[in-house]
N, C-alpha and C positions, 0 to 999 in steps of 0.2 A: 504494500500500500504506500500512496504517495506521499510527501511532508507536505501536504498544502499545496497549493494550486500550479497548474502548470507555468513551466519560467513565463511562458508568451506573455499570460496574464499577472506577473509578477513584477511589483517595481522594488530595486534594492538600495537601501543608501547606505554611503559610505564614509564614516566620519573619522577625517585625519589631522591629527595633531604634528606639528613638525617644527623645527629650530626654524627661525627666520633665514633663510637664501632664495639668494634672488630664483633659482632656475629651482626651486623646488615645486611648485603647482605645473612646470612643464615634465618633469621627471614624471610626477604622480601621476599625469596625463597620461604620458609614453607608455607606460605599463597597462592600463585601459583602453589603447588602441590595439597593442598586441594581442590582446583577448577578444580583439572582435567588439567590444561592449557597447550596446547605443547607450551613450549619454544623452541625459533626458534634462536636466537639470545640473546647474555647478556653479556653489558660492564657495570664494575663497575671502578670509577676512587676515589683513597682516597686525599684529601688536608688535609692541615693541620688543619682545621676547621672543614670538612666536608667531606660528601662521596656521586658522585652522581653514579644512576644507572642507566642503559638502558636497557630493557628486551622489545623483541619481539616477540609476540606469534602467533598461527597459529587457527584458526575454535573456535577461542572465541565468542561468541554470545553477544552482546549489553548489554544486561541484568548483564552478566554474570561479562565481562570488567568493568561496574559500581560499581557491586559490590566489587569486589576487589579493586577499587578504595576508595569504603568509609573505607573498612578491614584497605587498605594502610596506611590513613590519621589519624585513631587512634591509629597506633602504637607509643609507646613513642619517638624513636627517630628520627622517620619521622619527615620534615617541609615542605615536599613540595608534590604533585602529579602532573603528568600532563597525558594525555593522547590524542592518538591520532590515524588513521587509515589510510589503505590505503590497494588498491583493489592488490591481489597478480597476477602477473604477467603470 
């Protein structure tokens, strides 16, 4: 049995915490083209410490989201990951 709805109908978001660098919201990009992922949605907000992000995708697969997730957490100026879902409308 399935975990909840299929990807088609599934939207994932992804909440990234990372050191302030300039090239980091294009790194974090780079890794979600490689996966194919339609971005649906993406706020990036800078402080003076830090930078977070919010990217929303469309027909990611479980598997799929995961992985990017682990991609995420080795990047060097990554310190945070979070993710989450929800059935598209």
């Amino acid at each position: 049995m399935a975990d909840g709805p299929p990807p088609a109908l599934v939207r994932r978001t992804f909440l990234i915490e990372a050191q302030q660098r300039g090239d980091v919201v294009l790194r974090v990009l780079g890794l979600f083209a490689v996966q194919g992922a339609e971005i649906l949605t993406i706020e990036a907000a800078q402080e003076p410490d830090r930078t977070s992000i919010r990217i929303e995708t469309g027909g990611l697969a479980e598997d799929a989201a995961q992985h990017l997730v682990e991609r995420l957490r080795v990047l060097p100026a990554v310190t945070g990951v979070g993710l989450g879902w929800r059935a598209m409308a």
